[in-house]
C-alpha positions in Angstrom: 15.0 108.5 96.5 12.6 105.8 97.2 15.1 103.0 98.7 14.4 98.9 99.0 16.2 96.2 100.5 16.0 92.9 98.6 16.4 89.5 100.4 16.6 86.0 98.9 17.9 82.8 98.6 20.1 83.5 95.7 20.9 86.1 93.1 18.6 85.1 90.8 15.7 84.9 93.0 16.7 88.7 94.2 17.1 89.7 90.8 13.9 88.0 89.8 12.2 90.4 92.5 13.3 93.3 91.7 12.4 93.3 87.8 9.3 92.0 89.0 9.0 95.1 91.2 10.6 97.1 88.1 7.9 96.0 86.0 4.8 95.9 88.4 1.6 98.1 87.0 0.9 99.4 90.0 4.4 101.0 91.0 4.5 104.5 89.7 7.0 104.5 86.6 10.1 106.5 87.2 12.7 108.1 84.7 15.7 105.6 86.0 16.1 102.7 88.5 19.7 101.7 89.7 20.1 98.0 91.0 22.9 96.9 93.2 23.3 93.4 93.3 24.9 91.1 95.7 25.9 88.2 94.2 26.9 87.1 90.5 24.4 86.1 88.0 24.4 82.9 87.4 24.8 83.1 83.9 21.2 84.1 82.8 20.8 87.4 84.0 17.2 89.2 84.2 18.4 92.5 84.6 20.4 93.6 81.7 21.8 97.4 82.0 19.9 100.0 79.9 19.3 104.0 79.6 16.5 103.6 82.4 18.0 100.3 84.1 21.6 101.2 85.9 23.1 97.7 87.1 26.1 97.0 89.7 26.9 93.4 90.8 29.1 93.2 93.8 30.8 90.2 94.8 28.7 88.2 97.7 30.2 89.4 101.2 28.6 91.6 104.5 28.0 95.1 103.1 27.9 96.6 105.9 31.2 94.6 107.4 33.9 93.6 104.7 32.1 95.0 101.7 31.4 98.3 103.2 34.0 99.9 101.2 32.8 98.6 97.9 28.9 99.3 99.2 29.8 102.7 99.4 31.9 103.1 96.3 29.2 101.5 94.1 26.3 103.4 95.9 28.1 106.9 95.5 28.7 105.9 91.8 24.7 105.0 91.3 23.9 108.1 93.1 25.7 110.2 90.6 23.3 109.2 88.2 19.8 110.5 89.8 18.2 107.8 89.7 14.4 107.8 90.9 14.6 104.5 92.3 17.2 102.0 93.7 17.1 98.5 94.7 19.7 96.7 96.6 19.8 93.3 96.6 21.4 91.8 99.6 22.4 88.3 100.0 22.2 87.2 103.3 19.3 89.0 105.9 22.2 88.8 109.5 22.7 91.9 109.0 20.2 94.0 107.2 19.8 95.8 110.7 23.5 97.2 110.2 22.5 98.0 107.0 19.6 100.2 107.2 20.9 102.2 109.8 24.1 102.5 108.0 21.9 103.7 104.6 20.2 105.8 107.1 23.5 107.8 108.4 24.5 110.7 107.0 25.1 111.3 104.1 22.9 108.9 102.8 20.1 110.1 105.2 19.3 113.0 102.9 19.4 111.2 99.6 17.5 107.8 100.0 14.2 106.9 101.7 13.9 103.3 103.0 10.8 101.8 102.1 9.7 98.3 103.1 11.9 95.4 102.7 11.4 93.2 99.6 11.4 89.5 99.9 12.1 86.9 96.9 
């Protein structure tokens, strides 16, 4: 599953990106995206969850350090799903490193395909 890293400097700007991407002519259309946000909306969400649009928000913190446990809880929830695509919006970039090789470890390695990094 085609996999991107979103970076920003806030949640809206990352979400912002991402239904931009979502909704760009020349990415092939897809029967689901799921989203993981990191960060809350500030109120006026782009994003809203829908049959093709599967949405988690996860509460700003390292998701490879201290959020690591709800990373991996809310990605093997997503996963379930089948989605075709998934975006994860990250809040800050120290650590995206950490990330990808963590979303590149088993058993993630066989189910996503990091693609280049997105940035709002």
């Amino acid at each position: 599953m085609p996999t991107v890293l979103v970076t920003g400097p806030s949640a809206a700007a990352r979400e912002a990106a991402i239904a931009h991407a979502i909704e760009d002519p020349s990415t092939p259309r897809s029967d689901g995206v799921a989203v993981i946000l990191e960060g809350l909306s500030d109120g006026n969400p782009v994003l809203q969850d829908s049959e093709k649009l599967l949405i988690s928000r996860i509460a700003p913190g390292c998701l490879c350090c201290a959020g690591n446990l709800v990373m991996r809880v809310t990605l093997n929830r997503l996963l379930r799903q089948r989605p075709a695509r998934l975006f994860i919006g990250v809040a800050a970039s120290a650590h995206l490193d950490q990330l990808r090789s963590w979303l590149s470890s088993a058993p993630y390695d066989q189910l996503l395909a990091l693609t280049p990094d997105l940035h709002s």
